[in-house]
N, C-alpha and C positions, 0 to 999 in steps of 0.2 A: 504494500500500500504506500502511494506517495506520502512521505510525510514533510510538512511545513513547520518549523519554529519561528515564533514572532516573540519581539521582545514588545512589552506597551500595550495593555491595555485601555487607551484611549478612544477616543470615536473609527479611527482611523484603524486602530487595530483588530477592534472589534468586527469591524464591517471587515477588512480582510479576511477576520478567523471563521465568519458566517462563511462568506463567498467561497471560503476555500475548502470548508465543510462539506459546503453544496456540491463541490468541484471534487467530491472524492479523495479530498486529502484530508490526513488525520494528521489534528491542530495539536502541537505544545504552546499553550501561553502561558510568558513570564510577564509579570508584572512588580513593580517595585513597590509599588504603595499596596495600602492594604486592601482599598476597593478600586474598582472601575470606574473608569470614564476621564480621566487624563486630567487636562485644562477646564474637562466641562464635568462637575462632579457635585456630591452632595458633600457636608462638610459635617462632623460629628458636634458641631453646635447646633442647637435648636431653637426653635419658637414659636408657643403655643402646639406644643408637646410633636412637630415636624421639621426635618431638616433645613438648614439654612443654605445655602450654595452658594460656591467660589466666586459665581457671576450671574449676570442675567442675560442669557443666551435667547435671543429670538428669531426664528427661523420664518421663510416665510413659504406663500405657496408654490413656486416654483423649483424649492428643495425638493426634488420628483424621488431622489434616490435614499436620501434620509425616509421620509415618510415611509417610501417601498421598504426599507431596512425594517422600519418598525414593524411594517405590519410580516415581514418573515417570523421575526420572532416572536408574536401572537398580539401582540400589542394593538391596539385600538387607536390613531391619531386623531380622532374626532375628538375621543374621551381623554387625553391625554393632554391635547392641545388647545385654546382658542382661539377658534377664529375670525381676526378682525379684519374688514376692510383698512386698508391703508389709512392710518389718520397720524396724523403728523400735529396736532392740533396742542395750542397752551392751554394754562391752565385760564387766560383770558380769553380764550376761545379766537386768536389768530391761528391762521397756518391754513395748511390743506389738508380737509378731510376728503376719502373717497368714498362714493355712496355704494353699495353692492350689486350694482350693474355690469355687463359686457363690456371687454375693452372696445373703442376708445371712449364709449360714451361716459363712462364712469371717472375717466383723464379730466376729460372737455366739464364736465357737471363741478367735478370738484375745483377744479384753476376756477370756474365761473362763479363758487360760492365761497370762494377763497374770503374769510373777514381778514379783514387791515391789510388785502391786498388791492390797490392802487390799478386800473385799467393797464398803465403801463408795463405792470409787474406782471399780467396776468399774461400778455399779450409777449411779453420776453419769453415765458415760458413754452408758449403754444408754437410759435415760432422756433424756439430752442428744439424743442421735441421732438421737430416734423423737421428742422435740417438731419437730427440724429439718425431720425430711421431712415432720408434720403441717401446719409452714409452710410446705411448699416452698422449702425452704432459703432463705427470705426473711425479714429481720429491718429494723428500725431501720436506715435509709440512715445515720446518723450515729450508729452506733454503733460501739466498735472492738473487737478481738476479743477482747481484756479483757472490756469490755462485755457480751460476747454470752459468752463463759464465766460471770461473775458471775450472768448473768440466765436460763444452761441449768444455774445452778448445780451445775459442775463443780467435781470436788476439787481440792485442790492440788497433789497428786503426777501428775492428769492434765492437767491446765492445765500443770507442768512439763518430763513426760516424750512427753507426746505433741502438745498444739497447740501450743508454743512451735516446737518444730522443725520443725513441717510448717508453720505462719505463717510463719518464717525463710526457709523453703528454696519456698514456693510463690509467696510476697509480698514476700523480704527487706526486711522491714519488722518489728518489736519488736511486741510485741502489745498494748501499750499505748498504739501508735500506728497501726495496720492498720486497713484497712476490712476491717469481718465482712462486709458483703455482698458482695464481691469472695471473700474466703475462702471463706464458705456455695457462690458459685457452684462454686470448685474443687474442692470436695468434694462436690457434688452428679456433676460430671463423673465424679471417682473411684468415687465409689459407687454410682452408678447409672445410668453410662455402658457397662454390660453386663459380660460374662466377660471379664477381663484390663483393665480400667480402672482400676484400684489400682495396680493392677503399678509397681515401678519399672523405668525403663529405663535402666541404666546403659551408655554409651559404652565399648568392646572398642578403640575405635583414638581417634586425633588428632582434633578438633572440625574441622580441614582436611577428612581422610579420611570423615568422617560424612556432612558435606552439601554445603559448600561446590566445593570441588575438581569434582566429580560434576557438580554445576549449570553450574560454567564451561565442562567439555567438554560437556555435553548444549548448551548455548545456541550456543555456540561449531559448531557442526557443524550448526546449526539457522540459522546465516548472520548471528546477533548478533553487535555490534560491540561488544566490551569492551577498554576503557581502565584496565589498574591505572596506578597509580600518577601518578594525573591528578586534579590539586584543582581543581575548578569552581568563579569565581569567583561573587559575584552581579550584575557588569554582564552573564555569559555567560545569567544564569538571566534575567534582566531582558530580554533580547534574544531567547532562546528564545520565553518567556513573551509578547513581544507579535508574533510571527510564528503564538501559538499558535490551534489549529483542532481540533473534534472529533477529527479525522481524526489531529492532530500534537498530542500534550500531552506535560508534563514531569511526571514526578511523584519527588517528595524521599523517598528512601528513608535519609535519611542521620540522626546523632540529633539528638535536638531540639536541643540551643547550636545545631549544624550548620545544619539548618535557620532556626532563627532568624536567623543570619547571613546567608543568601540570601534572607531573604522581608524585612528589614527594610525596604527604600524601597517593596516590591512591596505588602504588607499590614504595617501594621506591630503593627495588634493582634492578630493572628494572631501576629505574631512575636515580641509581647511575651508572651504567653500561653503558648509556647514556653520563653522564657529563663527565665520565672519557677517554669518546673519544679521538685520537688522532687526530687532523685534521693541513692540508698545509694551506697555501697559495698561490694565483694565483696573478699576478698581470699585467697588460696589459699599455704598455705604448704607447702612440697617437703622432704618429711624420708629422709635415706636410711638404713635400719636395717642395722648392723652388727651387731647380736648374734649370735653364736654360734649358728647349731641353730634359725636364726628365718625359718621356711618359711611367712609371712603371716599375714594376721587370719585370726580364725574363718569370717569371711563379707569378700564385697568391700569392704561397707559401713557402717561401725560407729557408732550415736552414741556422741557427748560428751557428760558430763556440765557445763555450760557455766556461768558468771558472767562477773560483771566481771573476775578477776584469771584465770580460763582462758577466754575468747573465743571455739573453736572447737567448735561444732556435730557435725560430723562428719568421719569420716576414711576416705579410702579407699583399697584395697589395689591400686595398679597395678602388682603382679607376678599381681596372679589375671587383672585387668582386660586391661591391655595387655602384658604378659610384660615387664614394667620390674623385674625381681626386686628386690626391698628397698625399692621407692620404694612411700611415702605420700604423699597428697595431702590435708592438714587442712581445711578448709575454715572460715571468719569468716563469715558474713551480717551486713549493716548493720553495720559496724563503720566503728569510728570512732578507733581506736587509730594512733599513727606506726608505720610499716613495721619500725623494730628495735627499738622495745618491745613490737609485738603476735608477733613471731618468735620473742623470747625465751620469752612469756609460751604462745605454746602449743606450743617446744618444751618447756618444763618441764609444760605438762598434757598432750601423748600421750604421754612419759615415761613419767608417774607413774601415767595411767588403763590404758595399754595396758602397765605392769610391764615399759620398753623401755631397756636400760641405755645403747647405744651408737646414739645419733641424730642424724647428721651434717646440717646444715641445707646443702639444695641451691638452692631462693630461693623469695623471698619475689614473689608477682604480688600488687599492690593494680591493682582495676579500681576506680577512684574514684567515678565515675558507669556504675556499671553499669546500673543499674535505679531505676525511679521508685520512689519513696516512696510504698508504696500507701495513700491514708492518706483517709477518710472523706468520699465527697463532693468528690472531687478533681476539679476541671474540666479534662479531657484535651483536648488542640484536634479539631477536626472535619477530616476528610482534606482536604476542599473550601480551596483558599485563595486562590483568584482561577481568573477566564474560564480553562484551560488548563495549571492550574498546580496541582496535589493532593501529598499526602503520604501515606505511611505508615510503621508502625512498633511497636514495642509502646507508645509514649508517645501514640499516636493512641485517640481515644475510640474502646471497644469492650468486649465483656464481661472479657475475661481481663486478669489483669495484666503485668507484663514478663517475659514468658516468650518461649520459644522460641515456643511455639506460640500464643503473643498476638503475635508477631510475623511468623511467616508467616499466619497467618489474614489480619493487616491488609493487607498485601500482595496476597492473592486479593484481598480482598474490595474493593480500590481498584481494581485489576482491572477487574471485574466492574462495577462502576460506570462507569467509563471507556467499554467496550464498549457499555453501555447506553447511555450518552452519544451516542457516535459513530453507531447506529444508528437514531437517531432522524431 
């Protein structure tokens, strides 16, 4: 029987050890921590007797391959997930929401009921949109989304209310330093990846309970051999790797430092290519509302009005979300602020934005290297890194960025390759 070794159970590894289950191969996963789900995980603190999470991961409807993943391992994404039309909306009710019609009419409806957008603003956007798809949402490889706002000359109020936070939250990257082509591709999926490809998908339970969990008992009952809390060194990877055969490969699901660490004597420009990564930071701050008479946001999902001195993007209600009554979850993209100045600074902004008197801070999660710096022209490593020896991951070349579902896709897709490999 083929057999597969992955090091990483992350999103990324997970989806590889399904696929490759499917595919006839019998899985060993190593994992180093002691549960699943990598970067996107539940965290052994609570509140209101449910797990707390590293982040707040929101997927949306043109994640075709996530979803598909869920539903292999029994899982439900209706019941798992909600789903929202696109709203982008403050807590003063600017911005653009989209109503839950067919594309483009639901585009055109929403720019049209856009509040505190300006005729002008509206008319940049519609104009923007319709040169994009006359390009095939393809622009300047070395352009950044700056860039490509200036040159689909867009206004100011929609350069700040609407692609700053969907650049943020699809690229966590600044938009002054993002790749447009990366971006263009994700909104090409969104908007014209069919009915419900816009949609966000927000998380109802624990990022354990979503995917992770579910994968270990599907693989697990499928006669895979899973190791948590077991760190693979690199003389073990080095020793796999020259025993390795079509038939017996190893492939690195783990993140890029990670990797680079085990490939360094193996390949070492592969592994330098790796450590020279650029990656963000996420960071998620836990507020618990005590006000009097204060039964949630207006909606699950609220933007921020954001700068330098208020930091958070967006804020989410998991008392609608996951029955955590009073708890919010702020959210930082690319941030770069210390842990108790960036706490202070957006408890005083959903304070002041959301009119919130009594906000007890529950904690603060910085994921330091969350995600790659998606940034123009960025040379990702190639899955291939020696005879028997592959990677994946969302830091692996491929169209999406560090997303959930740029990370289970590389997973398939090293897969798939592998098989073909072996088949030959």
């Amino acid at each position: 029987m083929k057999q597969l070794t992955i090091v990483g159970a992350g999103w990324a590894g997970l989806a590889a050890a399904v696929a490759a289950t499917q595919a006839g191969w019998h899985v060993q996963l190593f994992e180093a921590a002691n549960t699943a789900g990598g970067r996107a995980r539940s965290l052994q603190q609570s509140f209101a007797g449910k797990p707390l999470d590293n982040g707040q991961h929101v997927l949306i409807g043109a994640y075709r391959d996530t979803l598909t993943l869920m539903r292999t391992v029994g899982l439900n994404p209706d019941a798992l997930l909600q789903r929202l039309p696109l709203d982008l909306r403050y807590a003063d009710g600017q911005g653009l929401s989209l109503p839950d019609w067919p594309m483009p009419l639901n585009l055109l409806a929403g720019i049209g009921r856009a509040q505190g957008w300006s005729l002008k603003d509206k008319a940049s956007l519609i104009q923007a949109a319709w040169g994009w798809q006359r390009a095939q949402f393809e622009c300047d490889p070395t352009w950044t989304v700056a860039q490509l706002g200036d040159a689909s000359r867009l206004s100011e109020r929609v350069m700040m209310q609407l692609i700053e936070p969907l650049c943020l939250s699809a690229l966590n990257t600044p938009v002054d330093e993002s790749s447009a082509t990366v971006f263009l591709r994700v909104l090409h999926d969104a908007l014209l990846g069919g009915t419900g490809s816009s949609d966000l998908l927000v998380p109802r339970v624990d990022l354990g309970a979503l995917l992770p969990d579910a994968c270990l008992q599907w693989l697990s009952a499928r006669g895979a051999d899973i190791l948590l809390s077991t760190r693979v060194s690199a003389a073990h990877i080095e020793t796999l790797q020259h025993t390795a055969s079509p038939d017996n490969a190893v492939l690195l699901a783990c993140p890029a430092w990670e990797a680079a660490r085990l490939t360094t004597d193996i390949a070492p420009k592969w592994a330098y290519q790796c450590a020279e990564l650029p990656h963000t930071a996420i960071a998620t701050v836990y507020l618990h509302c005590k006000d009097p008479g204060f039964k949630g946001l207006s909606q699950p999902m609220l933007a921020l009005h954001s700068d330098a001195q208020a930091p958070a993007q967006f804020v989410f209600d998991k008392g609608a979300l996951s029955e955590q009554q009073g708890l919010l979850a702020a959210v930082v993209s690319a941030c770069h602020t210390e842990r108790d100045e960036l706490t202070e600074q957006v408890h005083e902004q959903v304070s002041e934005q959301l009119e919130l008197s009594h906000l007890e801070i529950v904690q603060t999660v910085v994921e330091k290297r969350a995600t790659l710096a998606c940034t123009p022209m960025l040379d990702r490593p190639e899955p291939f890194i020696a005879d028997g020896l592959w990677a994946c991951g969302d830091y692996i070349r491929g169209p999406y960025p560090s997303t959930l579902e740029g990370a289970v896709r590389s997973g398939q897709h090293v897969v798939a390759q592998l098989s073909q490999v072996a088949h030959r």
